[in-house]
Backbone bond lengths (Angstrom), bond angles and torsions (degrees), N, CA, C in turn:
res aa  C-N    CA-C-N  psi(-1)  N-CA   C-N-CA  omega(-1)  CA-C   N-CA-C  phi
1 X - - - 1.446 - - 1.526 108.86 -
2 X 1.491 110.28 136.07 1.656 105.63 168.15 1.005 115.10 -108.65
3 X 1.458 100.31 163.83 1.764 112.83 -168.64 1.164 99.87 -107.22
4 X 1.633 130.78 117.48 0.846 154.35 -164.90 1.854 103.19 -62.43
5 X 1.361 116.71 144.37 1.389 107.27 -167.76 1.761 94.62 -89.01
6 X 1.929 98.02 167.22 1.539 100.74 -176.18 0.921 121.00 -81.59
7 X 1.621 133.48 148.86 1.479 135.25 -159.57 1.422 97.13 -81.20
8 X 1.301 108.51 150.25 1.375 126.74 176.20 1.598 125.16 -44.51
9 X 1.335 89.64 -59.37 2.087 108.22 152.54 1.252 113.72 -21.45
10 X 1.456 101.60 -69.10 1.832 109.18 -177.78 0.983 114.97 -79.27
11 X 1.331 140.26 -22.75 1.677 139.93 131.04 1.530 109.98 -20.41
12 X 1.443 120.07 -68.50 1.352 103.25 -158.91 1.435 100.13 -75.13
13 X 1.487 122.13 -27.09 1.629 115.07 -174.77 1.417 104.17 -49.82
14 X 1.228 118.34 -35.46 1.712 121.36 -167.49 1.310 94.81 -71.41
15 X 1.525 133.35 -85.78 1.087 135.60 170.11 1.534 130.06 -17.25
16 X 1.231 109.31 -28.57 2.081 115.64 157.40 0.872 109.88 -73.89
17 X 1.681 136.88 -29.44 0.919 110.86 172.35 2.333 96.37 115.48
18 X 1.522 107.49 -6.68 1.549 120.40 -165.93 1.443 92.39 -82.14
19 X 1.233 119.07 130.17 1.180 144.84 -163.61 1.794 105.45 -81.39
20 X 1.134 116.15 71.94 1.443 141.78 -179.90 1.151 130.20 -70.57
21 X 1.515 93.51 -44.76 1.729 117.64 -179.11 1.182 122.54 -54.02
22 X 1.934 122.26 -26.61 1.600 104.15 173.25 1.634 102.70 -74.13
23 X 0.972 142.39 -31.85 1.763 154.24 -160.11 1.023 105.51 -52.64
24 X 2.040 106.01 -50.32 1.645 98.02 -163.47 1.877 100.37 -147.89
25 X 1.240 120.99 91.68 1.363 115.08 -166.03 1.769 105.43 -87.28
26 X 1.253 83.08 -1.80 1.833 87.53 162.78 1.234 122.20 -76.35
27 X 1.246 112.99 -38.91 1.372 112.90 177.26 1.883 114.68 -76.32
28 X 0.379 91.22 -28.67 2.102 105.63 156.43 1.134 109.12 -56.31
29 X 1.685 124.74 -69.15 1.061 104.44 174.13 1.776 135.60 -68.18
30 X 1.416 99.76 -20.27 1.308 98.77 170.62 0.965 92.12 -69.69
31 X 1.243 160.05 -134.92 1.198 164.28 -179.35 1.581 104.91 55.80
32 X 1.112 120.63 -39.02 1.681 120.44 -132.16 1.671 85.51 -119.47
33 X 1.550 122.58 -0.89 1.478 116.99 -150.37 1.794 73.55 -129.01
34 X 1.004 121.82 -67.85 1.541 137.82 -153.49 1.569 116.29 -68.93
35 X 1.376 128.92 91.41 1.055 128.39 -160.70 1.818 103.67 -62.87
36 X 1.033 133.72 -28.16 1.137 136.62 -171.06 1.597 113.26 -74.65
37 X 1.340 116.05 -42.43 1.558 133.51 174.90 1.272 113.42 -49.73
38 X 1.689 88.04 -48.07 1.495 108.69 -162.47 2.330 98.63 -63.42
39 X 1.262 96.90 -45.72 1.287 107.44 -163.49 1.680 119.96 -69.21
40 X 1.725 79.97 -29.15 1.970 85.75 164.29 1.322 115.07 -81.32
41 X 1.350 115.10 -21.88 1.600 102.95 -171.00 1.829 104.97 -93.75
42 X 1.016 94.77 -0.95 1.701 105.34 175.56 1.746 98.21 -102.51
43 X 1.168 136.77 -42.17 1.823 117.08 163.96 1.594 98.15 -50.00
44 X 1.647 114.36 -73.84 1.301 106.60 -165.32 1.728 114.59 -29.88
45 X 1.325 117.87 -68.40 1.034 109.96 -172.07 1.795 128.34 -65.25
46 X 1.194 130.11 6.14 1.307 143.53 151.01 2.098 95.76 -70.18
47 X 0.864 102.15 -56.87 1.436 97.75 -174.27 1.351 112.38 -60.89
48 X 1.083 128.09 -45.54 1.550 128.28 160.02 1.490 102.57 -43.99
49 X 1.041 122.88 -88.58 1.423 131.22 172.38 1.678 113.78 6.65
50 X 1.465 86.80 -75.11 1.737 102.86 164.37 1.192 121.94 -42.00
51 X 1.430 101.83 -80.71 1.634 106.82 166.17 1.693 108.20 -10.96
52 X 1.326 97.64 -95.49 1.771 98.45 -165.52 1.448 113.69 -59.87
53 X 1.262 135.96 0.22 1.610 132.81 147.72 1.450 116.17 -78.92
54 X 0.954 116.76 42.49 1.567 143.27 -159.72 1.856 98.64 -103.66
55 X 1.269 145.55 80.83 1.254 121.92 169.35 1.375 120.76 -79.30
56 X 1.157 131.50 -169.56 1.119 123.48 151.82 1.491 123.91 -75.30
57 X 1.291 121.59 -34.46 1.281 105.87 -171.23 1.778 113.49 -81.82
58 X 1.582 117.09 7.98 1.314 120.74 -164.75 2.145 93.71 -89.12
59 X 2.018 100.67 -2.98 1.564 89.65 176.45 1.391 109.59 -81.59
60 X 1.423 100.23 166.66 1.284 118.25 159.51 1.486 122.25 -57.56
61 X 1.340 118.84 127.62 1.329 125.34 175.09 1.509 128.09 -60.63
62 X 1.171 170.81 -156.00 1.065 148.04 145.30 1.659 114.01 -119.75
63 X 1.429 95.13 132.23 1.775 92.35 -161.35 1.438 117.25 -60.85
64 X 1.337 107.99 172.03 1.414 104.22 175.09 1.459 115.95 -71.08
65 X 1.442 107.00 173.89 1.394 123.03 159.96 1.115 134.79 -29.97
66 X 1.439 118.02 -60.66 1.382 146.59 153.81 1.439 92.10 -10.15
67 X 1.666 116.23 -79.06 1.582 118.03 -137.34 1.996 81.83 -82.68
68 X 0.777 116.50 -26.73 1.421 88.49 -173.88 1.108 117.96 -91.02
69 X 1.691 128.95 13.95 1.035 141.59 -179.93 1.805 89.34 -91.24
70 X 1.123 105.29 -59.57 1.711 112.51 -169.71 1.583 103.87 -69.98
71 X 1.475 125.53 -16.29 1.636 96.46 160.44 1.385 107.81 -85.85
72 X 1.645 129.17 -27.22 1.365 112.51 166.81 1.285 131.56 -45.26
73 X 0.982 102.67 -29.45 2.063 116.31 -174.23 1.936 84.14 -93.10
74 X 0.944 147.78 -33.60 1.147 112.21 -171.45 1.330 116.96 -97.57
75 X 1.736 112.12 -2.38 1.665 117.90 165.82 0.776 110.50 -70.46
76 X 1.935 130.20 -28.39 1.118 147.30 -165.97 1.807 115.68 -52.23
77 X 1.674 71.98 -50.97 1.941 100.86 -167.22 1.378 90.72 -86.89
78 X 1.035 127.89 -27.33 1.766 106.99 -160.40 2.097 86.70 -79.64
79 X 1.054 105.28 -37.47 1.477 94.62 -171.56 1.166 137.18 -77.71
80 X 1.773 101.03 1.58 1.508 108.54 175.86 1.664 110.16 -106.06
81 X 1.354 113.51 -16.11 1.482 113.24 168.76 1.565 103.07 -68.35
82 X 1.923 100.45 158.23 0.791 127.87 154.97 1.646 139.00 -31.17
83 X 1.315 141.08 130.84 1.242 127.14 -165.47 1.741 132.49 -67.65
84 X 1.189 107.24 -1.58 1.516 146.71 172.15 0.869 103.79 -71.39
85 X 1.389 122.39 -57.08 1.989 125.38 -150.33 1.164 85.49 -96.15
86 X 1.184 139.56 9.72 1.644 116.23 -157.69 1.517 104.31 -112.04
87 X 1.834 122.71 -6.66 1.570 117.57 179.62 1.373 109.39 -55.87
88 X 1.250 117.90 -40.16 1.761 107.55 -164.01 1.513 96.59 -69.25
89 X 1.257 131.10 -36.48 1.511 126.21 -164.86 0.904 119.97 -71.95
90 X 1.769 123.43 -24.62 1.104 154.63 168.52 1.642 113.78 -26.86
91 X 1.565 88.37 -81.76 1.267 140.64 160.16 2.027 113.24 -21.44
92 X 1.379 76.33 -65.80 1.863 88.80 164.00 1.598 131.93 -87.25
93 X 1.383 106.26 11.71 1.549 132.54 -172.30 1.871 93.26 -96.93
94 X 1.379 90.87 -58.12 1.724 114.02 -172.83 1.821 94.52 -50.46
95 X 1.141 118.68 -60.60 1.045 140.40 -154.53 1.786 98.45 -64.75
96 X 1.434 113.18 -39.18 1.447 99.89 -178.69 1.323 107.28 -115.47
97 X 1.231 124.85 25.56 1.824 132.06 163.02 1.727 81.52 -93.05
98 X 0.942 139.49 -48.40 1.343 144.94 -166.41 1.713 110.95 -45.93
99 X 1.345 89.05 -64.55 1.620 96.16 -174.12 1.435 101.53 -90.82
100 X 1.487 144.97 -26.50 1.841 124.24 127.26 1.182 113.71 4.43
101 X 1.146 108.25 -71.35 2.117 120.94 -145.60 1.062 71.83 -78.96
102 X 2.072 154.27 -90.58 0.680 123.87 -109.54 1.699 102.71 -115.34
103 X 1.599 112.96 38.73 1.335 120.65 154.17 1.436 85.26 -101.74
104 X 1.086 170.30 -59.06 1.477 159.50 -140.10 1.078 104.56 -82.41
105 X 1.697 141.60 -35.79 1.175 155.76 169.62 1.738 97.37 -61.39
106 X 0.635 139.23 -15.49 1.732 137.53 -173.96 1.539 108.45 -128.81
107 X 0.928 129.97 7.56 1.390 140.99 171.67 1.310 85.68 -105.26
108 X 1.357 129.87 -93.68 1.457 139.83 -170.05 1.734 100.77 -17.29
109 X 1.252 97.08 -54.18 1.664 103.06 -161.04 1.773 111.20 -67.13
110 X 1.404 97.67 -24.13 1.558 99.80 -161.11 1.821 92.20 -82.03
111 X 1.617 102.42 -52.42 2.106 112.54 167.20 1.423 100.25 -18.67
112 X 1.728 91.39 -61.72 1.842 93.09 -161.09 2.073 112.42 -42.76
113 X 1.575 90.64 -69.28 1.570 109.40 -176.00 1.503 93.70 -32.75
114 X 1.261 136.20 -47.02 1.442 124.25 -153.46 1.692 100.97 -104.14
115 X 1.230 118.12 -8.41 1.245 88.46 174.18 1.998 104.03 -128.54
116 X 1.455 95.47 22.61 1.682 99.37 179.23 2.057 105.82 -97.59
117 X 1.097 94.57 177.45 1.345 109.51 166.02 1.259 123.55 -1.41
């Protein structure tokens, strides 16, 4: 019979540091047997790690005017061309929803560290 590996959930509970271990000492031992378990709950917890070495001044600043004037003018233009001309812009649309999500993803994370546990 196999022992089903530990859910990610209870991964990160371990990795905070939430005191889990009387609940389920099975999952410990899987943990302790399962090289794979073992290896996610050891990334997670580097990422925690990170997380709360998080200062404030390690955020991003918020750009000037300028640039958000010039992606307005270029949503502007990308949306009045034709549906043809529009892959490369696409492309560079993708590209800054991208780094969006993952300035909000590091804000969120840094909030968390300072206002978690």
């Amino acid at each position: 019979m196999t022992v089903p590996h530990v859910e990610p959930a209870h991964l990160m509970e371990l990795a905070l540091g939430n005191d889990v271990s009387s609940d389920d000492p099975g999952s410990l031992r899987h943990i302790a047997a399962c090289n794979r378990c073992r290896e996610e709950l050891s990334q997670i917890r580097r990422v925690v790690v990170s997380a709360r070495d998080v200062e404030e001044s390690d955020l991003p600043t918020a750009p000037p005017e300028r640039v958000w004037q010039r992606i307005t003018q270029q949503l502007s233009a990308a949306s009045a061309e034709p549906q043809r001309t529009r892959r490369s812009t696409n492309r560079h649309g993708r590209t800054i929803r991208y780094a969006l999500g993952l300035l909000v993803g590091i804000a969120f994370i840094w909030w968390w560290s300072r206002s978690g546990p």
